[in-house]
Rosetta silent file (secondary structure, phi, psi, omega in degrees, C-alpha in Angstrom):
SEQUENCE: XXXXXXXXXXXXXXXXXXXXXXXXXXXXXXXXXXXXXXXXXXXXXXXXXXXXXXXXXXXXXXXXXXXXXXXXXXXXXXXXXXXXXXXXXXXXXXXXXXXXXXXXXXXXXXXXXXXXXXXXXXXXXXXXXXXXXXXXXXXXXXXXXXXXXXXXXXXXXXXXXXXXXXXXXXXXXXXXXXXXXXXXXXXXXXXXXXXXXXXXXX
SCORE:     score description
SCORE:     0.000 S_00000001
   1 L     0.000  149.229 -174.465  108.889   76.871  109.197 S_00000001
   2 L   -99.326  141.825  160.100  110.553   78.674  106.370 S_00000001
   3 L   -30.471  137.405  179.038  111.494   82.025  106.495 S_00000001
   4 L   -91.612  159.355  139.842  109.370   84.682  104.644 S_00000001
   5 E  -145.233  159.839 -178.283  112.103   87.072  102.910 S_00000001
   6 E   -68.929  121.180 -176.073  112.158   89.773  100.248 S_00000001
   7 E   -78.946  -49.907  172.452  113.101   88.797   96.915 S_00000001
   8 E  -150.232  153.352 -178.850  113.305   92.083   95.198 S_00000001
   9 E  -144.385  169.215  176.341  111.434   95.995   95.597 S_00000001
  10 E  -150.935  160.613 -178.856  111.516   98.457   93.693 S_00000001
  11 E  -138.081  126.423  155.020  110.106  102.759   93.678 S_00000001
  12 E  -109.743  140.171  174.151  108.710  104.591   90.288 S_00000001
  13 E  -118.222  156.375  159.146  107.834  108.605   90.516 S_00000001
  14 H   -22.235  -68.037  179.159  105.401  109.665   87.331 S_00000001
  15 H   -32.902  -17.842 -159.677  109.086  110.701   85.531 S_00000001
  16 H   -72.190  -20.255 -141.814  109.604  106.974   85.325 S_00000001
  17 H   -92.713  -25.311 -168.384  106.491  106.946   82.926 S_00000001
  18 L   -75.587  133.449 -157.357  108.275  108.673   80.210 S_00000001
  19 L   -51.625  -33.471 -175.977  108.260  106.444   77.193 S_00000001
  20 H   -59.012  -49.403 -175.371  111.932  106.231   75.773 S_00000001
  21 H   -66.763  -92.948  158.265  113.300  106.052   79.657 S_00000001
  22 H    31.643  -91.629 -175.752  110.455  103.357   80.121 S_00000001
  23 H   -44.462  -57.134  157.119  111.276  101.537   77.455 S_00000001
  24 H   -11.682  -50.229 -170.597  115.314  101.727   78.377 S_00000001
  25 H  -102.618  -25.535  170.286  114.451  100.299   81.881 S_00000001
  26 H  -108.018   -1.883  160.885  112.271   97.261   81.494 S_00000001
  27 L    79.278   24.140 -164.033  113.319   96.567   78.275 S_00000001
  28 L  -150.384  169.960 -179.480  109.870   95.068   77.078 S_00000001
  29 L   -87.101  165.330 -174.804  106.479   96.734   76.449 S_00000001
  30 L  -103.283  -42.196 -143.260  104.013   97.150   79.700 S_00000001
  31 L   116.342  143.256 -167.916  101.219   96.298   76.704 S_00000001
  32 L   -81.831   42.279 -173.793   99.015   97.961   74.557 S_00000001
  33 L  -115.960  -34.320 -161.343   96.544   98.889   77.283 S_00000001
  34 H   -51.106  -24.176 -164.640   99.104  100.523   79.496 S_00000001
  35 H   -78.258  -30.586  167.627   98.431  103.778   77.838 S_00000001
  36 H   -64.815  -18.497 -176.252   94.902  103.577   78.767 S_00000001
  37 L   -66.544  139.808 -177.291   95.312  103.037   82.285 S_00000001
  38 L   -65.539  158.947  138.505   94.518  105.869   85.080 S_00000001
  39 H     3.559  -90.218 -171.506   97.705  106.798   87.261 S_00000001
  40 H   -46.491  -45.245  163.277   97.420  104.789   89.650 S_00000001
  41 H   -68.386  -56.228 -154.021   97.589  101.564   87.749 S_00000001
  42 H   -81.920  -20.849  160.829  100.246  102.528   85.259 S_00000001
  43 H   -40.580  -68.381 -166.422  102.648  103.422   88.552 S_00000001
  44 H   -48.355  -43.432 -168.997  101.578  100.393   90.382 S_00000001
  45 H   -60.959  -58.382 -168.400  101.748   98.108   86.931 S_00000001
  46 H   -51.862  -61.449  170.992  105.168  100.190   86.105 S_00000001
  47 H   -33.698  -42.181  169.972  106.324   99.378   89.696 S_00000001
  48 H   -89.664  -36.056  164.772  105.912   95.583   89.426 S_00000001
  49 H   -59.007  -40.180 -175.304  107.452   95.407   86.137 S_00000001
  50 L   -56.133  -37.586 -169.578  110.662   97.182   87.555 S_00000001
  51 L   -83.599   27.797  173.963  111.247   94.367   89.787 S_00000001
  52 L    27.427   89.609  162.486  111.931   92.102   86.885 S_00000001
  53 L  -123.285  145.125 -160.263  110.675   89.292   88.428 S_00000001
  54 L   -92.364   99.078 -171.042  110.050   85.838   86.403 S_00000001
  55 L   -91.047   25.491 -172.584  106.436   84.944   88.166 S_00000001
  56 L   -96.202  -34.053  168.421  106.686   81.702   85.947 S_00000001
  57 L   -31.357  -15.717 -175.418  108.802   80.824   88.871 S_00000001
  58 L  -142.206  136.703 -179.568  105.420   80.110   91.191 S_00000001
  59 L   -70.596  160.092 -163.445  102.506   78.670   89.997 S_00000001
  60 H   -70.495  -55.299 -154.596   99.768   81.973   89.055 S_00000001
  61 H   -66.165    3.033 -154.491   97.359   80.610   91.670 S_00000001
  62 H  -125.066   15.468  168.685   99.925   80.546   94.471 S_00000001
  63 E  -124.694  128.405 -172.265  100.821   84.357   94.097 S_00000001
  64 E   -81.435  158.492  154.425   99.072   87.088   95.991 S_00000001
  65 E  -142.802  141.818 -177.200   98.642   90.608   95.753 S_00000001
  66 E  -120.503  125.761 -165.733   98.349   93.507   98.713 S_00000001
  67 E  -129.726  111.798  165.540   97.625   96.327   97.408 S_00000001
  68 E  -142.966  150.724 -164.156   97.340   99.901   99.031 S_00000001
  69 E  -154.796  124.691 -164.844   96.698  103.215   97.771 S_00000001
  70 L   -61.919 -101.372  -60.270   97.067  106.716  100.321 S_00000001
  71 L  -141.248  -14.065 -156.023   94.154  108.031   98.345 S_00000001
  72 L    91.478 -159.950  166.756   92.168  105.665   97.005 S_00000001
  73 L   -94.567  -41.031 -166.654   90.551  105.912   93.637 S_00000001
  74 L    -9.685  -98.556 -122.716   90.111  109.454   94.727 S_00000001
  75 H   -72.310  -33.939  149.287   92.209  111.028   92.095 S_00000001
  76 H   -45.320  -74.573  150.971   90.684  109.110   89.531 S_00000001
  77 H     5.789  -69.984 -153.794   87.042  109.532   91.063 S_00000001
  78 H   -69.669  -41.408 -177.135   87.691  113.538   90.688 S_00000001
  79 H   -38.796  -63.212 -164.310   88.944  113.035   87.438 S_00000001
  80 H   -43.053  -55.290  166.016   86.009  110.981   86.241 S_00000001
  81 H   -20.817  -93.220  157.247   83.728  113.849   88.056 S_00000001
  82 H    -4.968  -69.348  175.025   85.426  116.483   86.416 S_00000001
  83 H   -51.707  -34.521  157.206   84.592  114.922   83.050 S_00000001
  84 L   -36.353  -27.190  170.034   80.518  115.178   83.391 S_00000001
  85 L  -120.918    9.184  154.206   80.858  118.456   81.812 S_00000001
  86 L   -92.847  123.076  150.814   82.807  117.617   79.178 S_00000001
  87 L    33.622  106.757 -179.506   82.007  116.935   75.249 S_00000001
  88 L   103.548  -51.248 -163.220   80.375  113.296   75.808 S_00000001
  89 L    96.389 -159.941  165.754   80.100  113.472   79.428 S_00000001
  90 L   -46.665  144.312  178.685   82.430  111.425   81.667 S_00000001
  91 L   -63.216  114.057  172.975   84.840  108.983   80.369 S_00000001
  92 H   -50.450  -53.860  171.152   83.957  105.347   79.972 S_00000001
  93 H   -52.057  -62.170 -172.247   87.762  104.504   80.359 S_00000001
  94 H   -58.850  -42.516 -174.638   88.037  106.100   83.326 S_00000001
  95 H   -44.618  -44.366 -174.867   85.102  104.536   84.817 S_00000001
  96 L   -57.607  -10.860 -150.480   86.697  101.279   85.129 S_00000001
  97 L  -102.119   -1.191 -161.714   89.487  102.994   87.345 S_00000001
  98 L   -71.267   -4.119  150.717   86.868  104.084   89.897 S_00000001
  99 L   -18.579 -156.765   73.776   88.075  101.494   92.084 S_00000001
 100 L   -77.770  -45.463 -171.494   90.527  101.350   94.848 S_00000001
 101 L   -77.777    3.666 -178.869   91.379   97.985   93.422 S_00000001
 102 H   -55.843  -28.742 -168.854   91.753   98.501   89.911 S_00000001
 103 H   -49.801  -58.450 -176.136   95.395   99.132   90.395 S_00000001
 104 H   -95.907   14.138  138.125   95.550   95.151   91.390 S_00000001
 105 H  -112.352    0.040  110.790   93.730   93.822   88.834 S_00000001
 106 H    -5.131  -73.336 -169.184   95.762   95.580   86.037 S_00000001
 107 H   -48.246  -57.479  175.871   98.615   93.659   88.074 S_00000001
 108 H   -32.274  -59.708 -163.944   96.566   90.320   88.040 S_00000001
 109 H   -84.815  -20.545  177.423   96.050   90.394   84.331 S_00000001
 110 L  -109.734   50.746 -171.586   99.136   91.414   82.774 S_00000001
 111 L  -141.182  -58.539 -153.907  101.371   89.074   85.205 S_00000001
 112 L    77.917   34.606  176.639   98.256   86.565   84.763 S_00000001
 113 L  -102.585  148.922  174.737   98.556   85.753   88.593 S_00000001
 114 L  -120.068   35.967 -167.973   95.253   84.590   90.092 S_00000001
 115 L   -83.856 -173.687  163.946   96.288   83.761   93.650 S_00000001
 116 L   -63.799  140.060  178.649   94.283   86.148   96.629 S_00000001
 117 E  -148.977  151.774 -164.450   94.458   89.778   96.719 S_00000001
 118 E  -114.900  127.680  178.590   94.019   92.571   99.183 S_00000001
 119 E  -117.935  107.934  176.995   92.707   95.899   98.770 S_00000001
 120 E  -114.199  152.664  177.746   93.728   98.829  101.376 S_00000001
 121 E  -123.311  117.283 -164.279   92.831  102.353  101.491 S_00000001
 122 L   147.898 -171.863  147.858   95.433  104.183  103.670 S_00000001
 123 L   -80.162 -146.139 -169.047   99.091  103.961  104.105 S_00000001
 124 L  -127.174   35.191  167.198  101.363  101.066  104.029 S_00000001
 125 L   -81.939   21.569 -170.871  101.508   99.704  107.417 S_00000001
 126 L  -138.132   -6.903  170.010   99.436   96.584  107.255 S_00000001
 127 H   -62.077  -54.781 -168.149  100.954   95.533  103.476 S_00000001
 128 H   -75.982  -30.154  179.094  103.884   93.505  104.398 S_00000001
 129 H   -73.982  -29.161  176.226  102.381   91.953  107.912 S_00000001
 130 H   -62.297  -49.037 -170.913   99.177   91.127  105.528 S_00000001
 131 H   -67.021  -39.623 -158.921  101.148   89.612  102.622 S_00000001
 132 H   -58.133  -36.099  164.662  103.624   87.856  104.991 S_00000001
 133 H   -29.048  -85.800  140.237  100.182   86.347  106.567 S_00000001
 134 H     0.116  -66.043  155.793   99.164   84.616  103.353 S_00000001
 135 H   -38.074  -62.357  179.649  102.139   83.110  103.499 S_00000001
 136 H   -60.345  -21.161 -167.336  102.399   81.699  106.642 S_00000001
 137 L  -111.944   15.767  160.374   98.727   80.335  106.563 S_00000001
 138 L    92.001    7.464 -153.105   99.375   78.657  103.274 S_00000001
 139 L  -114.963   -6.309  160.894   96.854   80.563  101.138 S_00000001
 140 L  -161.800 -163.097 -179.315  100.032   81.405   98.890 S_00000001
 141 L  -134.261   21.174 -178.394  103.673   80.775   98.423 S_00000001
 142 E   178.708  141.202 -173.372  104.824   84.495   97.279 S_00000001
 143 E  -148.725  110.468  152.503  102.591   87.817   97.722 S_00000001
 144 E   -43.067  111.078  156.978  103.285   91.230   95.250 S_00000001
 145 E  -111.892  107.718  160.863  103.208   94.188   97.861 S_00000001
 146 E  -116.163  137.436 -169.999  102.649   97.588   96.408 S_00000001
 147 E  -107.502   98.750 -173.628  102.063  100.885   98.012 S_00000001
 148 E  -101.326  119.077  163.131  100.945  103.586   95.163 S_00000001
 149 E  -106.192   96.936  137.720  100.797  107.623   96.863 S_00000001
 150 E   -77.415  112.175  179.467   98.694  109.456   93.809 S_00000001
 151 E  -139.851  111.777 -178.477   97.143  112.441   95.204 S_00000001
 152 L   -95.787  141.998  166.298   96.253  115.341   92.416 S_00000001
 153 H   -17.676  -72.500  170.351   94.719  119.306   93.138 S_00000001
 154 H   -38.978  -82.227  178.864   91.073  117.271   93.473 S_00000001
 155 H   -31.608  -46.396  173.619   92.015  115.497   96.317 S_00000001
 156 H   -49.710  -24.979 -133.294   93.242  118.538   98.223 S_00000001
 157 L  -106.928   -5.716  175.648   90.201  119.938   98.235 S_00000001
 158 L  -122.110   -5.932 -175.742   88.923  116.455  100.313 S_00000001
 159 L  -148.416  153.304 -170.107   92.214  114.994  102.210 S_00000001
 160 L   -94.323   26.984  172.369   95.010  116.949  103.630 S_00000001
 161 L   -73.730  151.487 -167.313   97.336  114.585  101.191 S_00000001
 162 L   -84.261 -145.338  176.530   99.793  116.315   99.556 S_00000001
 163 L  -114.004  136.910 -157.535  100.190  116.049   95.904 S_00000001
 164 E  -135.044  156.158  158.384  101.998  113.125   94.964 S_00000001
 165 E  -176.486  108.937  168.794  102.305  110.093   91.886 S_00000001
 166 E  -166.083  157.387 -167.640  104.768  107.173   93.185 S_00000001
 167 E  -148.995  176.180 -165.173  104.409  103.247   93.799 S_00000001
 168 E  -152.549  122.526  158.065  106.702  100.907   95.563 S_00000001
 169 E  -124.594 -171.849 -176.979  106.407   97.224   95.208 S_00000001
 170 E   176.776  158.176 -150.360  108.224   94.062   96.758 S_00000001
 171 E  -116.665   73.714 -154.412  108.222   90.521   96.255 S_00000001
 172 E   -97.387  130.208  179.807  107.923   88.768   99.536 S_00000001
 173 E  -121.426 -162.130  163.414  108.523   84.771   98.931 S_00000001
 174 L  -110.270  114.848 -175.605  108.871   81.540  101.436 S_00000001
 175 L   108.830 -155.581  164.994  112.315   80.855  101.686 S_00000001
 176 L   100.074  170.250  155.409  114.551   82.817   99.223 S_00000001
 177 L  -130.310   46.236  137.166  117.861   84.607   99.957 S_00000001
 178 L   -12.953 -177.630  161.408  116.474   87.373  100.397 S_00000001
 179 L  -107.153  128.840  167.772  116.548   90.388  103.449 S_00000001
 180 E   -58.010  146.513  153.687  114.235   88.364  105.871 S_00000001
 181 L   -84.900   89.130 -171.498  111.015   89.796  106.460 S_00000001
 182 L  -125.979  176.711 -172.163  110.048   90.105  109.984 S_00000001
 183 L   -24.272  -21.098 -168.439  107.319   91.362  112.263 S_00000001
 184 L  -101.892    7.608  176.249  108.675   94.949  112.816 S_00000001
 185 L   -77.231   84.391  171.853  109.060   95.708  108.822 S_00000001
 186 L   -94.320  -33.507 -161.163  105.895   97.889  108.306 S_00000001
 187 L   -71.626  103.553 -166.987  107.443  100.815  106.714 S_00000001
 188 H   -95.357  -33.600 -157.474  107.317   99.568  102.942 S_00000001
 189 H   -96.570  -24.533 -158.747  108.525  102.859  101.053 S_00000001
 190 H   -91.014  -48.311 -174.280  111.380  103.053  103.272 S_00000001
 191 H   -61.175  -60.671  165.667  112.517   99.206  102.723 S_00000001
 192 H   -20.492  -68.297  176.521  111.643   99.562   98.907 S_00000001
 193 H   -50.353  -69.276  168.454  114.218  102.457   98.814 S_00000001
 194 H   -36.453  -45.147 -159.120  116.904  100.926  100.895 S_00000001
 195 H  -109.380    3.388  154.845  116.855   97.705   99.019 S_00000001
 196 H   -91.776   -8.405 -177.925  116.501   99.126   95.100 S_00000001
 197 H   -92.089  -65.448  167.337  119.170  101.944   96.123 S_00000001
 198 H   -29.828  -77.135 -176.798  121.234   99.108   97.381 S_00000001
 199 H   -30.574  -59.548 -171.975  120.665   97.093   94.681 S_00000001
 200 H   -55.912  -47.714  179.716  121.573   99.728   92.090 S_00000001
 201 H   -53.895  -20.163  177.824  124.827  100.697   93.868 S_00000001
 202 L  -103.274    0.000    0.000  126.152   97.006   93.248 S_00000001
C-alpha cells in the first residue's frame, strides 16, 4: 500500500487578509465573492490558496475535504443575531454562512473539487486520521485538511474560547514525497507550522 504523505500546509492569521499583502502572496485573485464571505471562509479559502497547490493534478471527484472549525458557525451565528436589530433586519449574506460547513463549500467551489467532505465542530484531532481514512479506503486519492480557530466577543459570552481568526490547511496525497503521514500526527496547527516555517526558511 502506498504511503499517505503531506504534500504541502500552510497557516493565515486575519493580517494575512489585507488586500495589497494578499495580493503579493498568492499572486492571483481569491474571486469576486471573496469579499463577501464571513471569516471563517475567507481564512479557510485564504488558507488553501496559500498552499499553491495545482488540484488539476487529481481528478475534482477524487479530492476530499475535512474540515473543522473550534467554534463553529458560532461567530457568524452571533453576527447574523446581532443584525435583527439593524436597518433591514439580519443580513441575507450572512445567512448563508450559518453553517459549520460553509467554510468547505466556499473551498469546493472555487477549487471546483467535488470529491467527499467532512464537517467537524471542535478541534483538530480527528482531521488528519479522517482525511488519511478516505484515502486508504479508496473514497479519494488526496484530501484538503483545514483547521479554522475564529472565535469573536459573541462567542465568549457562550464558550470559554478565546478570541481568535486563523486557518491551517494541508494537502495529504497517496504517495508523494512528502513528510509521511502517520497514525500519531493529530496535532494539525503544530505540523502546518513546522512544515510552512520550514518551507519558508529554504
Amino acid at each position: 500500500m502506498n504511503p499517505i504523505s503531506i504534500h504541502s500546509a500552510s497557516h493565515v492569521t486575519e493580517a494575512d487578509l489585507a488586500g495589497a499583502r494578499l495580493e503579493a502572496r498568492l499572486g492571483a485573485t481569491l474571486g469576486k465573492r471573496f469579499g463577501r464571505l464571513d471569516l471563517p471562509s475567507q481564512l479557510a479559502l485564504l488558507a488553501v490558496a496559500s498552499l499553491k497547490v495545482d488540484f488539476a493534478a487529481w481528478s475534482a471527484e477524487r479530492v476530499a475535504i475535512c474540515l473543522a472549525a473550534s467554534a463553529g458557525s458560532l461567530p457568524t451565528d452571533v453576527n447574523f443575531w446581532i443584525g435583527r436589530d439593524g436597518v433591514g433586519g439580519p443580513s441575507p449574506t450572512l445567512f448563508a454562512y450559518t453553517l459549520p460547513s460553509a467554510a468547505a463549500g466556499e473551498i469546493a467551489i472555487h477549487f471546483r473539487l467535488t470529491g467527499p467532505n467532512l464537517c467537524f465542530v471542535g478541534d483538530d484531532q480527528m482531521l488528519l486520521p479522517e482525511g488519511a481514512d478516505l484515502i486508504r479506503r479508496g473514497a479519494a486519492d488526496a484530501c484538503v485538511c483545514v483547521f479554522s480557530e475564529v472565535s469573536n466577543a459573541g462567542c465568549a459570552e457562550f464558550t470559554a474560547l478565546p478570541p481568535a481568526a486563523t486557518a491551517c490547511a494541508l494537502l495529504l496525497e497517496r504517495g508523494g514525497s512528502g513528510r509521511k503521514c502517520t497514525e500519531f500526527d493529530r496535532d494539525m496547527k503544530r505540523l502546518c507550522t513546522l512544515i510552512s516555517d520550514a518551507k519558508s526558511a529554504g
